[in-house]
TORDREN-453788 format. One record per residue (C-alpha): x, y, z; residue number from 1. Coordinates in steps of 0.1 Angstrom, whole numbers. Layout:
@X->X | Y->Y | Z->Z | n->NUM
...
***
This chain:
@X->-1032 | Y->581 | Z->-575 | n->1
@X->-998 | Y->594 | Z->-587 | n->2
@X->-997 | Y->619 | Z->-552 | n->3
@X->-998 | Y->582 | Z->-529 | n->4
@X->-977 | Y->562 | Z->-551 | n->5
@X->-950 | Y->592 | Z->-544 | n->6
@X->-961 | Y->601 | Z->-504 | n->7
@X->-954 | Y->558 | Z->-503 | n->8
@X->-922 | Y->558 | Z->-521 | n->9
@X->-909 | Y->584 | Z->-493 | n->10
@X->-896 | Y->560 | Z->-465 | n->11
@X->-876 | Y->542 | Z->-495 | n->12
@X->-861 | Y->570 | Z->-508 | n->13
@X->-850 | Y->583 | Z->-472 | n->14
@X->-838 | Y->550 | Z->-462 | n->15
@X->-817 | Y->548 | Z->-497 | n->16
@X->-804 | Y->581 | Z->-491 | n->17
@X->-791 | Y->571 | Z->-459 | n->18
@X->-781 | Y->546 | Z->-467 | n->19
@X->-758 | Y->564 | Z->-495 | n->20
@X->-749 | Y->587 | Z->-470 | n->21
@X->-730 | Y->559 | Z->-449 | n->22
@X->-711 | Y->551 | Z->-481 | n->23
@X->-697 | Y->586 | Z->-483 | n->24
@X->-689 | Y->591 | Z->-455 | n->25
@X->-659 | Y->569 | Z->-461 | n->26
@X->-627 | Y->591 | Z->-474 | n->27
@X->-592 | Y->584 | Z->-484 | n->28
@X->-581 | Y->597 | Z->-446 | n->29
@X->-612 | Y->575 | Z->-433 | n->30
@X->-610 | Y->543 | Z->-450 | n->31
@X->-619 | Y->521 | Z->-418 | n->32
@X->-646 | Y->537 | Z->-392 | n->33
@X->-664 | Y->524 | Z->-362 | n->34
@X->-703 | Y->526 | Z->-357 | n->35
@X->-699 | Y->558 | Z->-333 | n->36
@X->-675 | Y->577 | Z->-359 | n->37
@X->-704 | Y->566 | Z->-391 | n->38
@X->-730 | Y->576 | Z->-369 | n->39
@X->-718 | Y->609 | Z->-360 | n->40
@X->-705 | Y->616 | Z->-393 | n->41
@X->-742 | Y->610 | Z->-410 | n->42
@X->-761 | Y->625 | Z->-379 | n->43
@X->-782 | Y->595 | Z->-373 | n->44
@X->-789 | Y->572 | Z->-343 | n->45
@X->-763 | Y->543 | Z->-335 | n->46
@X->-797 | Y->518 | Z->-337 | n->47
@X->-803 | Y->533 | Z->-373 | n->48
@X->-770 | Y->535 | Z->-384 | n->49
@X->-764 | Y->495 | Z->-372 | n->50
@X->-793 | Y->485 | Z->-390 | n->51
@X->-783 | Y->502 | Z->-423 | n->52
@X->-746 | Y->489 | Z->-421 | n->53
@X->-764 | Y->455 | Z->-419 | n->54
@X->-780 | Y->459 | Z->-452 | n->55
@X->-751 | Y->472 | Z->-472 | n->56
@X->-726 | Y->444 | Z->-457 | n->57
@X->-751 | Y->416 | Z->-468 | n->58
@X->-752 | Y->432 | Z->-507 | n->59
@X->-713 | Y->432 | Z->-506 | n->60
@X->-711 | Y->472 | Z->-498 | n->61
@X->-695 | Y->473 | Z->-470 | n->62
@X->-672 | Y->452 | Z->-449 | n->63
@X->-668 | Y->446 | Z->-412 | n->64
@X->-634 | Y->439 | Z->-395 | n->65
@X->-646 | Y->414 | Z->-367 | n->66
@X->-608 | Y->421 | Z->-349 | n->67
@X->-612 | Y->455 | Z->-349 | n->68
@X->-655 | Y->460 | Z->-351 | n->69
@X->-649 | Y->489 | Z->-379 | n->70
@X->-663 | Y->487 | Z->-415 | n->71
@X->-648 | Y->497 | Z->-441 | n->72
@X->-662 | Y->499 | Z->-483 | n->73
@X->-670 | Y->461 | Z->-495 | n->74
@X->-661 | Y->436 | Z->-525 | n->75
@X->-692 | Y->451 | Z->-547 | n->76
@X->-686 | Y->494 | Z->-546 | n->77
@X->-645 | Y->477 | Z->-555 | n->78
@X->-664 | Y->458 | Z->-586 | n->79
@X->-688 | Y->486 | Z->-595 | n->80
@X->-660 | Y->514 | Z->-593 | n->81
@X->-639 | Y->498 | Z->-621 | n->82
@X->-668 | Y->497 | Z->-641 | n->83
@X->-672 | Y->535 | Z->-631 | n->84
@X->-632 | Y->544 | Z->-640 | n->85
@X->-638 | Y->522 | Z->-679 | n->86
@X->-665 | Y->545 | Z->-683 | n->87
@X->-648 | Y->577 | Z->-675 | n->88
@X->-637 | Y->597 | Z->-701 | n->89
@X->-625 | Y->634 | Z->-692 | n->90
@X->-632 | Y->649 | Z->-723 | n->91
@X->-668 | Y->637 | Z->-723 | n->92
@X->-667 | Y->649 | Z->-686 | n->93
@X->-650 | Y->681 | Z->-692 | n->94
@X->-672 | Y->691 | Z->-723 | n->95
@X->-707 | Y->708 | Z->-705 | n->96
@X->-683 | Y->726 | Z->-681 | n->97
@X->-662 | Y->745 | Z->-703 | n->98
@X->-692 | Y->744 | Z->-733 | n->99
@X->-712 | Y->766 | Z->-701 | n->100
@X->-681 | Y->789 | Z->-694 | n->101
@X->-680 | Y->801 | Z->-728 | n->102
@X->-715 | Y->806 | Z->-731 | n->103
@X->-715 | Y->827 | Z->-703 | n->104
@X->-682 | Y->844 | Z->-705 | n->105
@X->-678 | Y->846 | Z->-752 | n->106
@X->-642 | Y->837 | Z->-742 | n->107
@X->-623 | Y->802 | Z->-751 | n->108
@X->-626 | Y->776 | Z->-727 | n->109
@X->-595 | Y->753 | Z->-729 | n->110
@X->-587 | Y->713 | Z->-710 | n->111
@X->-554 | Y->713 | Z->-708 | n->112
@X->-535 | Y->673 | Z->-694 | n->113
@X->-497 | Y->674 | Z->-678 | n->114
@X->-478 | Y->652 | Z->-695 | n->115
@X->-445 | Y->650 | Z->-679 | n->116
@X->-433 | Y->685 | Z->-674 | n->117
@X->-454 | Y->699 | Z->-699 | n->118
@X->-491 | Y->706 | Z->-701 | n->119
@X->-514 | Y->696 | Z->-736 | n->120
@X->-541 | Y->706 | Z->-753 | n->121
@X->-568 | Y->683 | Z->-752 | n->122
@X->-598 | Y->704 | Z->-757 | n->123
@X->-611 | Y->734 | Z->-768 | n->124
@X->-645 | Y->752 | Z->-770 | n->125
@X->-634 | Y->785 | Z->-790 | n->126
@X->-654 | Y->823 | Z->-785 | n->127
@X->-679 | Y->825 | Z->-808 | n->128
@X->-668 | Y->866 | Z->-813 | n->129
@X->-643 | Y->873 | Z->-843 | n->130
@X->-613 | Y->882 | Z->-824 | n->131
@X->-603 | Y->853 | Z->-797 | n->132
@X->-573 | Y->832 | Z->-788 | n->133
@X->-575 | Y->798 | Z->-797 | n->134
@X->-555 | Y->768 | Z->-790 | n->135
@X->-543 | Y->740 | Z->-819 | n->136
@X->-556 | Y->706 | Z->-797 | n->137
@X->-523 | Y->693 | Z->-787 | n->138
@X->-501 | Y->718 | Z->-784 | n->139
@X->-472 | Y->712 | Z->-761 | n->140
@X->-460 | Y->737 | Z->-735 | n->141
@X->-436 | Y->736 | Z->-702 | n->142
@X->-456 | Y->740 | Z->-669 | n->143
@X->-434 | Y->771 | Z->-656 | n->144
@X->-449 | Y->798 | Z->-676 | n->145
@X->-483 | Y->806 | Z->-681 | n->146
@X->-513 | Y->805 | Z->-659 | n->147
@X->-525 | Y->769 | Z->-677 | n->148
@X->-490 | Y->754 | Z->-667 | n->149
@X->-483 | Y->769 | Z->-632 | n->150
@X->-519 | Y->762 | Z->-623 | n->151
@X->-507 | Y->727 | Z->-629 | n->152
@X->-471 | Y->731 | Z->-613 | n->153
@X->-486 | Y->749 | Z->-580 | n->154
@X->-501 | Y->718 | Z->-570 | n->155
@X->-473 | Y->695 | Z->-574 | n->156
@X->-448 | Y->681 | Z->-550 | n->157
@X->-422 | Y->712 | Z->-543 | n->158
@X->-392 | Y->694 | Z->-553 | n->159
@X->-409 | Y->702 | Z->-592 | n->160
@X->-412 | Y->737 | Z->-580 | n->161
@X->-372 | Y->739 | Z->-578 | n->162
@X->-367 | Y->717 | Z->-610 | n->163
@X->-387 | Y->740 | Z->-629 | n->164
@X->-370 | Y->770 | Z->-613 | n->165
@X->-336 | Y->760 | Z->-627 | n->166
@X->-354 | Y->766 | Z->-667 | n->167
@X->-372 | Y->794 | Z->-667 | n->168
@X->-364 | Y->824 | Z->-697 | n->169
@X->-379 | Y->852 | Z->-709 | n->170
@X->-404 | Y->847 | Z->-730 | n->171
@X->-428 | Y->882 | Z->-731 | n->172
@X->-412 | Y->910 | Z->-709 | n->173
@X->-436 | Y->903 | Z->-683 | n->174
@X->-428 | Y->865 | Z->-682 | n->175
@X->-416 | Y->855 | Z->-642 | n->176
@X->-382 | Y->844 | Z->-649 | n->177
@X->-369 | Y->852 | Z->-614 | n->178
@X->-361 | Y->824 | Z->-589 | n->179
@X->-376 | Y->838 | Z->-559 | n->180
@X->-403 | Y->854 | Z->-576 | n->181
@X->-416 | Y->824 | Z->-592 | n->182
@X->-414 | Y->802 | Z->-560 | n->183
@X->-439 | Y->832 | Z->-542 | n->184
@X->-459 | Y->834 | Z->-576 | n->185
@X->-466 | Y->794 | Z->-570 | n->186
@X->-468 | Y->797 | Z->-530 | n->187
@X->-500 | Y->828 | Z->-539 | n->188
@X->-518 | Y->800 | Z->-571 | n->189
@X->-516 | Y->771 | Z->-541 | n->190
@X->-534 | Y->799 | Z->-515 | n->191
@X->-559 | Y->809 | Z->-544 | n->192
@X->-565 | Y->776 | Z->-558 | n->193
@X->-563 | Y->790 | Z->-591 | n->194
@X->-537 | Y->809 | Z->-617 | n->195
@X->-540 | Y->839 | Z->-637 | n->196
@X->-517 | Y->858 | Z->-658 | n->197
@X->-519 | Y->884 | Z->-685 | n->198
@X->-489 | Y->886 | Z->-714 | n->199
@X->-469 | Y->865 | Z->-695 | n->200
@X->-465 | Y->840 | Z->-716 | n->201
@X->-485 | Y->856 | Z->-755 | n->202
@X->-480 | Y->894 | Z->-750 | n->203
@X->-514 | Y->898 | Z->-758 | n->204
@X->-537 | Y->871 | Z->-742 | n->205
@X->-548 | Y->868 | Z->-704 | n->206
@X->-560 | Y->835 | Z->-686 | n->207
@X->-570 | Y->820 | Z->-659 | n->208
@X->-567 | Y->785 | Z->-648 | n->209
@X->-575 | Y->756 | Z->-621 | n->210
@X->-566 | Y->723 | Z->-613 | n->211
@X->-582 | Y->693 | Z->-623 | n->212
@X->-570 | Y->663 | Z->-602 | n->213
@X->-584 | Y->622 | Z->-604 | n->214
@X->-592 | Y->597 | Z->-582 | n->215
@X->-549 | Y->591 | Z->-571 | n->216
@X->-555 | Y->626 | Z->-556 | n->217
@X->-533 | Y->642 | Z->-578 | n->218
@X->-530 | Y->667 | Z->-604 | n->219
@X->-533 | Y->658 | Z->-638 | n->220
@X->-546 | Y->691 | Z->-657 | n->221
@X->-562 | Y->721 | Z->-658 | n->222
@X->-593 | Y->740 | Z->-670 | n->223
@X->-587 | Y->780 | Z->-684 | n->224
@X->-607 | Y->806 | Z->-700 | n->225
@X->-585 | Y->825 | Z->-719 | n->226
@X->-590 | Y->859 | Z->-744 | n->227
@X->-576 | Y->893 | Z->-758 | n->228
@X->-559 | Y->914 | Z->-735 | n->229
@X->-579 | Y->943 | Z->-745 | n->230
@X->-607 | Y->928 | Z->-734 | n->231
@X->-598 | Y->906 | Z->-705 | n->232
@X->-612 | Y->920 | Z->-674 | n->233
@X->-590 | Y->938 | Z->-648 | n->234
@X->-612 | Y->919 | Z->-620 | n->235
@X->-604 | Y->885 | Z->-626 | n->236
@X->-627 | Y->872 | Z->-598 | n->237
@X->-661 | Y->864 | Z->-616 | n->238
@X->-638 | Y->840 | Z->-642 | n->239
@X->-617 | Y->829 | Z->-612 | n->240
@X->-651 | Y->817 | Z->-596 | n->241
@X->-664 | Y->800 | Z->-629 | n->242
@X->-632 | Y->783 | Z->-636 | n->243
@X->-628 | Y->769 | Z->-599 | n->244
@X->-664 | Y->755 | Z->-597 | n->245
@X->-658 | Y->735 | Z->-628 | n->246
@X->-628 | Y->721 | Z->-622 | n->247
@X->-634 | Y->710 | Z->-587 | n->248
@X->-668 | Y->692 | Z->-603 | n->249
@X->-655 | Y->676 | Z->-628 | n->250
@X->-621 | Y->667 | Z->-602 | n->251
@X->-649 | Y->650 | Z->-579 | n->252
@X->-666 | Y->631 | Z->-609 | n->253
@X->-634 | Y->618 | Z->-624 | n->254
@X->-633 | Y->603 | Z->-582 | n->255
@X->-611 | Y->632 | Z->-567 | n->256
@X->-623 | Y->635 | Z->-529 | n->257
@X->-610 | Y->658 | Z->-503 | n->258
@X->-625 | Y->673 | Z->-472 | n->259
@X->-603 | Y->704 | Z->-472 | n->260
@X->-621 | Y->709 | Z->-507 | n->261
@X->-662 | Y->724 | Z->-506 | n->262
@X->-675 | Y->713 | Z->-539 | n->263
@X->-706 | Y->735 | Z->-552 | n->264
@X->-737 | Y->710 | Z->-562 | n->265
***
């Protein structure tokens, strides 16, 4: 009985995914679009798409310009996404990600926020083994050295990159405190989409970092794993690729969209 409830429910389902589909198809680049442009974006006849758009305008979800005959995201998804950004709280957000990466990798899985021209602490999920580098929640640090803080900086408008360029020091010998090499040390973390450094900024620690952004579209943290030197790994790639996948998650669930950005599922 259970098998035709489900093999009924089918149509429904398909129609509410399209219809979903329609409403994502709508980006911060794309904020008005015209039946051909939904259409073709959702891969779905102009007759079917029409029909759909007629549904969501009459609940309030989407709008159409009679001037112009494009739609654009309606009254209600406005109403609903406040209630969404009240809700959202990154820590709560953050938590399973970096809870998972230190599961999988025994290392310490920080949440680092910028706050002005420095990056904090907010959370921490520490390695469970004896010897690890941990963090005191809070801690304040500039975004110029470090993997956490240029992981940050890299992402930022380019007049910060020459700001921060006029204060950097020594703080470790193998700390970046030349000009030129720091701007083409931030130019290589933009190409990568993530940071890494070892005794750069604690002699003995190495890290890696992303970028978390929000729903402005901007940066406004940054996810590490962090360890021992001795037993950081001289391939990077496996923590690069753990570290990347969570931040661009939990960027797309605090509302960061972009279509130069895949997102894994």
């Amino acid at each position: 009985m259970s098998e035709v409830k489900n093999v009924k429910s089918e149509p429904t389902v398909r129609t509410l995914s399209r219809a979903l589909s329609i409403l994502m198809a709508f980006t911060w680049d794309d904020r008005e679009l015209s039946l051909t442009q939904i259409s073709e974006k959702i891969g779905l006849a102009k007759s079917t798409t029409l029909r759909l758009l007629g549904a969501l305008e009459s609940e309030g979800f989407i709008e159409k310009n009679f001037r112009t005959n494009h739609y654009k995201l309606g009254h209600n998804l406005y109403y609903l996404g406040l209630i969404a950004k009240d809700s959202l709280d990154i820590r709560t957000v953050s938590r399973p990600f970096m809870e998972n990466i230190t599961q999988l990798t025994k290392e310490t899985t920080n949440l680092y926020l910028l706050d002005h021209y420095d990056r904090i602490c907010f959370d921490q999920v520490e390695s469970p083994l004896a010897i690890k580098r941990t963090v005191r929640i809070g801690e304040r640090y500039p975004i110029w050295a470090g993997a956490t803080g240029k992981s940050i900086l890299a992402f930022m408008d380019r007049e910060i990159w020459e700001l921060m360029k006029g204060r950097l020091e020594k703080i470790t010998e193998l700390t970046i405190a030349d000009p030129e090499e720091f701007i083409l040390e931030l130019e290589k973390i933009r190409s990568m989409g993530y940071a890494v450094s070892v005794g750069e900024k604690d002699y003995e620690v190495g890290c890696v970092a992303a970028p978390i952004y929000d729903a402005s579209q901007k940066v406004i943290g940054c996810l590490s794993i962090s360890g021992p030197k001795f037993r950081f790994p001289a391939d990077t790639e496996y923590f690069a690729k753990l570290v990347l996948d969570a931040s661009r998650q939990i960027s797309r669930q605090l509302g960061y969209y972009s279509k130069s950005m895949m997102y894994a599922e």
